[in-house]
N, C-alpha and C positions, 0 to 999 in steps of 0.2 A: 503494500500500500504506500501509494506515494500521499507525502502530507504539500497538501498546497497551500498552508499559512505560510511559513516561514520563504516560503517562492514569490508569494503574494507581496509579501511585506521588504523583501531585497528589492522586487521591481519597483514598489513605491517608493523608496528611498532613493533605486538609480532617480527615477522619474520626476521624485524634489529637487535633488542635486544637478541635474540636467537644465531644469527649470529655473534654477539661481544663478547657476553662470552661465543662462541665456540673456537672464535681465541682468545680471550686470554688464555684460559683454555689450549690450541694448543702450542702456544708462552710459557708459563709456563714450559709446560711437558719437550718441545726441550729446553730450555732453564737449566733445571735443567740435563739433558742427556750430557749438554756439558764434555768436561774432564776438570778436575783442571786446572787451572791455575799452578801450580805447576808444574803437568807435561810436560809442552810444554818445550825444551832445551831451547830453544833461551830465552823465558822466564827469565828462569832459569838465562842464560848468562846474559840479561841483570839486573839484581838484583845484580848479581855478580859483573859486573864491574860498577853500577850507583855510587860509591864514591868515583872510579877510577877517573872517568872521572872528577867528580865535583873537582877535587884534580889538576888534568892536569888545567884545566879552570880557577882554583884559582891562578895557576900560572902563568899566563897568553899564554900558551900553548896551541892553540886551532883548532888549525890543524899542520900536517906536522908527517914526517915519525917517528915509534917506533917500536924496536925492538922488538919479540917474542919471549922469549924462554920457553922450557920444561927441565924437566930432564934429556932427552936424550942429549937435545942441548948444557947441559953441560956437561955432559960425552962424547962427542965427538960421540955418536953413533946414529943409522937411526934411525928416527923418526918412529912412530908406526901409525895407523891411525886413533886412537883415539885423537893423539896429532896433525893430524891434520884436524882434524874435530872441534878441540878445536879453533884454529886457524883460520879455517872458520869461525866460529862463533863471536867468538872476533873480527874479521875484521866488519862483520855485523854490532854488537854490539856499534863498535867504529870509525864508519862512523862521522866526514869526515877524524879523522886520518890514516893514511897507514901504517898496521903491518907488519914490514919487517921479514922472517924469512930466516938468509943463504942466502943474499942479494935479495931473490923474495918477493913480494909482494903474493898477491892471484890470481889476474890476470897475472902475470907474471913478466919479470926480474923487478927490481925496479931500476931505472937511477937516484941514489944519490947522490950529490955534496958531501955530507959529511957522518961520521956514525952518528945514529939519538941520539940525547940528551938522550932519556929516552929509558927503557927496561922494557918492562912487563914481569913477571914469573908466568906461566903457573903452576903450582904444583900440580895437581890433583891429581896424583899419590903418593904423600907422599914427605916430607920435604926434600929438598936437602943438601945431607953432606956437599958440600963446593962449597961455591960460589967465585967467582973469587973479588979476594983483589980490583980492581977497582970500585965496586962496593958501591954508597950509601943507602941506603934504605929508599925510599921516604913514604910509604904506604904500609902497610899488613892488608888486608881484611880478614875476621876471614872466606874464603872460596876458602884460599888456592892460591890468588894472592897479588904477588907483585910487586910494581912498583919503580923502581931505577932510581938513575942519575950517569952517568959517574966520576969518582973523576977530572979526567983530561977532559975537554970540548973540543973538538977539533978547 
């Protein structure tokens, strides 16, 4: 007499074991298909601004409104939609502060008792010839942002 538990219970074992280093084998493949980390913008963004913010935080700044600007915004002229896309982003990035840009926020108008302390510059585009005399400069990230304070505090 042949016993066919102990036959039964080997093939279910091959049959789990088979099926474990199927899905890992499975898990591996998807996993190495993903895209870089590198590429993802937001990503990107927040690498950008993580010594921003540890800088805001250091100074005891830790929520409340900041100004955005690009190059445009100091030239006086329309914003492009790369600039604001940048802007999007940074707001994401820089949850829970409120980047004001041309008194709106991202969701819309921004209702400000004051102007915000601080200004972050956007510069993606390349280094701006002249920045406005009020201006101190708190922080320059070697990726084209920087972050100032008002000389005059309201």
């Amino acid at each position: 007499m042949i016993r066919l538990h102990p036959i039964i219970r080997s093939l279910c074992g091959t049959i789990l074991i088979i099926i474990a280093y199927w899905n890992i084998w499975v898990f591996t493949r998807n996993v190495a298909n993903l895209p870089l980390r590198d590429s993802d913008d937001l990503v990107v963004q927040e690498d950008r601004y993580r010594e921003m913010r540890n800088v805001l935080l250091g100074m005891g700044y830790d929520n409340g409104p900041i100004r955005f600007i690009t190059n445009r915004d100091l030239r006086s002229e329309h914003p492009i939609l790369e600039d604001d896309r940048r802007w999007y982003q940074a707001q994401y990035v820089m949850v829970p502060w409120i980047l004001v840009r041309n008194e709106n926020a991202v969701g819309g108008p921004a209702m400000l008792s004051t102007a915000p302390p601080f200004i972050i510059g956007d510069f993606w585009d390349g280094k701006p010839v002249d920045l406005p005399q009020d201006l101190i400069k708190l922080y320059e990230s070697g990726t084209k942002l920087v972050l100032f304070r008002k000389k005059s505090l309201p």
